[in-house]
C-alpha positions in Angstrom: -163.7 40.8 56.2 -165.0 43.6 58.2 -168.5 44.5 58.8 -168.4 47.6 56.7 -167.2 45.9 53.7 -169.6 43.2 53.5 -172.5 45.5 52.6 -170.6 47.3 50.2 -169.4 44.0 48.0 -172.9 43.0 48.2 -173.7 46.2 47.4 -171.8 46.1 44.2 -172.5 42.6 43.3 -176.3 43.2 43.4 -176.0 46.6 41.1 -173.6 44.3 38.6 -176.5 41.6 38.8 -179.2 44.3 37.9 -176.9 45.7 35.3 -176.4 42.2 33.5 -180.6 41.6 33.7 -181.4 45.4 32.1 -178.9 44.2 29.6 -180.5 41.0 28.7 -183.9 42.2 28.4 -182.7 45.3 26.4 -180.7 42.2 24.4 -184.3 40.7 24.3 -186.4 43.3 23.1 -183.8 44.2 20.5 -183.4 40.7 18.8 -186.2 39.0 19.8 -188.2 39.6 16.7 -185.6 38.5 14.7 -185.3 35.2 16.4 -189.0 34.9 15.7 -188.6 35.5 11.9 -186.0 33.3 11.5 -187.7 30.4 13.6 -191.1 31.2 11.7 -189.1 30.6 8.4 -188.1 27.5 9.4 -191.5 26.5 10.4 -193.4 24.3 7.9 -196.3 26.1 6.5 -198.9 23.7 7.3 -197.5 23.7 11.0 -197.8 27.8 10.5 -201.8 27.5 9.2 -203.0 25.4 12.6 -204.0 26.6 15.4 -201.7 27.0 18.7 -198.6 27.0 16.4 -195.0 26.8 18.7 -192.7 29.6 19.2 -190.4 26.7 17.9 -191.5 24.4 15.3 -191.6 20.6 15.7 -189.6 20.3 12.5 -186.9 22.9 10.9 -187.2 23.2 6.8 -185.9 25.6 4.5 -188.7 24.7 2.1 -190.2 28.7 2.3 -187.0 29.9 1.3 -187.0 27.2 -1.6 -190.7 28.6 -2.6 -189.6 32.0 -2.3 -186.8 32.1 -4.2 -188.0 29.7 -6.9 -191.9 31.3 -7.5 -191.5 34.7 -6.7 -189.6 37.4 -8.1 -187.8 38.3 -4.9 -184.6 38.4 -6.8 -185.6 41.0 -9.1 -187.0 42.9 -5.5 -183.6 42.7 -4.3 -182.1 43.6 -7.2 -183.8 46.4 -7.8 -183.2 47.8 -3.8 -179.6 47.2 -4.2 -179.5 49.2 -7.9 -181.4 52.0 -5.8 -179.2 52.5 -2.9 -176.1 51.9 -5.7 -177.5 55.1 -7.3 -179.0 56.7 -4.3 -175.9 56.5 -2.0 -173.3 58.1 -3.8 -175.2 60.7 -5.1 -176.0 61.5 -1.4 -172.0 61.3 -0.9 -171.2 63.9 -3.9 -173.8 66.7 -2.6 -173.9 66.4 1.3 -169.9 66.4 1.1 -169.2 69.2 -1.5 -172.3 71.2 0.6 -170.7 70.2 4.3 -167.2 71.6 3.3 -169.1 74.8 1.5 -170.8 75.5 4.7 -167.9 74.5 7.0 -165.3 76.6 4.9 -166.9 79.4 3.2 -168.7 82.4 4.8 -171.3 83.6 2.5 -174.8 85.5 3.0 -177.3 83.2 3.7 -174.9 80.4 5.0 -177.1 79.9 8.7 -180.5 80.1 6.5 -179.0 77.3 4.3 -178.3 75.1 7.5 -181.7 75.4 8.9 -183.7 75.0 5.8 -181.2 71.3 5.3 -183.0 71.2 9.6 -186.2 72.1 8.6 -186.9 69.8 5.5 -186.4 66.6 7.9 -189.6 67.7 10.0 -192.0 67.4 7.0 -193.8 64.3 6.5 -193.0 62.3 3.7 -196.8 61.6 2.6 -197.1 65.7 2.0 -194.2 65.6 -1.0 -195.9 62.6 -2.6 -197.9 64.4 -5.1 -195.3 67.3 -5.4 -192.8 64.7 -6.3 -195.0 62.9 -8.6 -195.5 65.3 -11.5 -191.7 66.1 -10.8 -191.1 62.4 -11.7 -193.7 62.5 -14.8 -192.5 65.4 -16.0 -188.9 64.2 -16.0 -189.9 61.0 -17.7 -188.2 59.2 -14.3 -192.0 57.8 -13.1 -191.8 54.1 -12.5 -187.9 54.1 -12.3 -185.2 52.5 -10.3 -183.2 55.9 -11.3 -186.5 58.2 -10.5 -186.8 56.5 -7.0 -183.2 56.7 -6.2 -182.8 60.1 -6.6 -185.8 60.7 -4.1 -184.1 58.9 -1.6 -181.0 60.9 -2.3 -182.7 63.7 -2.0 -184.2 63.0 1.3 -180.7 62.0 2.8 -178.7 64.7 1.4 -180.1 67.3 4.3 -178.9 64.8 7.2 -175.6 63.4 6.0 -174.8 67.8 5.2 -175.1 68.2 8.8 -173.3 64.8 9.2 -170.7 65.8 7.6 -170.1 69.6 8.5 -169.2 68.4 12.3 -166.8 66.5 11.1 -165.6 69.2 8.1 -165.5 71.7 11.3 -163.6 69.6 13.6 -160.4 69.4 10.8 -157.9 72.3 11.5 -157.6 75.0 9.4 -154.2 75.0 9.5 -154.3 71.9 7.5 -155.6 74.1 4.6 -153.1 76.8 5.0 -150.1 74.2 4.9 -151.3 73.0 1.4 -151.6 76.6 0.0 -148.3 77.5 1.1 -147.1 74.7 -0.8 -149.0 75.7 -3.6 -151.6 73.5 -3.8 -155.0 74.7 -5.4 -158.5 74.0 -4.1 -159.6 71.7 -5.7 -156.5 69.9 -4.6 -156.7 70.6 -0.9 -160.3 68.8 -0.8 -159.0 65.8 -3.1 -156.2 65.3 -1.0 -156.3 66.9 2.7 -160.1 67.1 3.1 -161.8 64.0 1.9 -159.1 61.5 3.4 -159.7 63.2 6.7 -164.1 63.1 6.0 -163.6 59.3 4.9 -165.2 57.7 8.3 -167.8 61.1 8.1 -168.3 59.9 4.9 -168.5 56.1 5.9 -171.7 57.1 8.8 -173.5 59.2 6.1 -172.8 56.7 3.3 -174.6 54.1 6.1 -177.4 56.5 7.2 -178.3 56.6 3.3 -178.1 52.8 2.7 -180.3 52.1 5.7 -182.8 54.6 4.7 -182.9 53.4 1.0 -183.1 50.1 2.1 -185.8 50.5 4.7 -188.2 52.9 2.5 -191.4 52.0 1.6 -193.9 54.8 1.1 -192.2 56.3 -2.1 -191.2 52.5 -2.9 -195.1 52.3 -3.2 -196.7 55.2 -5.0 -193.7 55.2 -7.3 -193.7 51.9 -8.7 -196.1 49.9 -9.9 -194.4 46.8 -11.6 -192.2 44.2 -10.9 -189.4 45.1 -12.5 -189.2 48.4 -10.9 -190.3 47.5 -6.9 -188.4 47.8 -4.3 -187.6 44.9 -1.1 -190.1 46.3 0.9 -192.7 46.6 -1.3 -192.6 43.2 -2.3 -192.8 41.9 0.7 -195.4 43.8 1.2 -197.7 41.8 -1.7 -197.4 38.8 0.8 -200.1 40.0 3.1 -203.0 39.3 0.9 -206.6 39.9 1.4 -207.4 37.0 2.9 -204.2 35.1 4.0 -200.7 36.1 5.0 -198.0 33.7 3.5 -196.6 34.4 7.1 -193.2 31.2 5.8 -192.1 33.7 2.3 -192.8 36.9 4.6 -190.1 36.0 7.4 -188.0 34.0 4.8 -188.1 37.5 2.8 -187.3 39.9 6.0 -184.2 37.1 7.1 -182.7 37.3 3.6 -183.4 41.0 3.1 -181.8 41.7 6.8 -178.8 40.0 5.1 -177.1 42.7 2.9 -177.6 45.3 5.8 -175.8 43.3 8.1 -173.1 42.4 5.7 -172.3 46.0 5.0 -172.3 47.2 8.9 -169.7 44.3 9.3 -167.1 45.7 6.5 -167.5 49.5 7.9 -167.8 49.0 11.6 -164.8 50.0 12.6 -164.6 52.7 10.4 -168.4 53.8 11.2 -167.4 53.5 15.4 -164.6 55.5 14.8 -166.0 58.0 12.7 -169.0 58.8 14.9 -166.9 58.9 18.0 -164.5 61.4 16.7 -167.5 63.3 15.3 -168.2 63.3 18.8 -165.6 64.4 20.6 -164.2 66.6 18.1 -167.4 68.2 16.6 
């Protein structure tokens, strides 16, 4: 080994050693309040109320997931999240995709005002639109809804998965199009056909944008419901921080069994979701 090359190797090995320790503490930060929740689940409550309680219990029980699924109505709040996003997400789908290929395909007046009002809408707070979007509720009979509350949410992730979407509508070739009308194919067929097979992993990211964002909602969750049968996950795990006391074993057995589904879903599209976003970049 020469003298030149030593430094360099140790060079290299000390940059791949500070690589591997940024990664674990970005690994840290990211899951470590996870692996908190799920260790404070599986702490007994009594060991939770005492003073000086352990990062790791002394004893591992599932009893808070026992209580919380057996005295509360966390089914029906998980229910009622999953009926949401069912309703919320694919009417996001229908309107951002038929709007993406409109503004990817078609010139028309007012086209670039279009696009930045979808821009501008996602810099307004959400709190301003709550009384707005209250007497549009009550008026339409939808206050106090599952249906009421998942069209809000659609509505607030149409404007994002449109300009999702359009990349990818703009990255497909035009000649694509042209092919099918030579062959006589009408519109409507050309986007049953050629378009939405080729906007199916745009489709995929947007469809997960919109389930993470119905999922995760709580402000219009709150002001728009205002029983049990109608809340939402996060609301209801919400009523666990009392005035006086947090039931700190059903909150973390609520945020590990509501993390659940999310996970779940992001394992059955990954590679779709991946794929999708890295063609929207490279090709959009």
């Amino acid at each position: 080994m020469s003298a030149t090359t030593a430094p360099v190797r140790f060079g290299r090995l000390a940059g791949r050693t500070g690589f591997a320790i940024a990664l674990l503490g970005v690994l840290a930060m990211v899951l470590g309040p996870y692996i908190v929740m799920l260790l404070t689940s599986l702490t007994p409550r009594d060991e939770l109320a005492g003073a000086g309680a352990n990062l790791i219990p002394s004893e591992f029980t599932t009893a808070s997931y026992a209580e919380l699924l057996s005295t509360t109505p966390f089914l029906t709040y998980l229910r009622n999240s999953l009926t949401v996003a069912a309703i919320a997400v694919p009417v996001t789908l229908v309107v951002s995709t038929g709007a993406a290929i409109a503004m990817s395909r078609f010139d028309f007046r007012g086209r670039g005002a279009v696009m930045i009002g979808l821009l501008l809408a996602q810099m307004f707070p959400a709190v301003l639109l709550v009384i707005s979007l209250q007497g549009q509720l009550r008026g339409m009979g939808l206050m106090d809804t599952t249906l009421g509350l998942a069209l809000v949410h659609a509505a607030f992730a149409t404007p994002f998965a449109t300009w999702l979407l359009k990349g990818f509508a703009d990255s497909i070739p035009r000649e694509i199009e042209e092919a099918g009308q030579i062959d006589g194919a009408s519109s409507a067929q050309i986007v049953r056909i050629l378009l939405l097979p080729l906007l199916r992993p745009g489709m995929v990211a947007a469809g997960t944008y919109a389930f993470i964002l119905t999922w995760n909602e709580f402000l219009y969750a709150l002001t728009f419901t205002s029983q049990t049968a109608t809340r939402t996950l996060p609301v209801g795990l919400h009523l666990f921080i009392g005035e006086y006391q947090i039931r700190w074993d059903l909150l973390t057995a609520g945020g590990v069994l509501s993390v659940l589904p999310v996970v779940v879903g992001f394992l059955l599209v990954q590679k779709r979701l991946v794929a999708g976003l890295a063609a929207g970049a490279v090709k959009g």
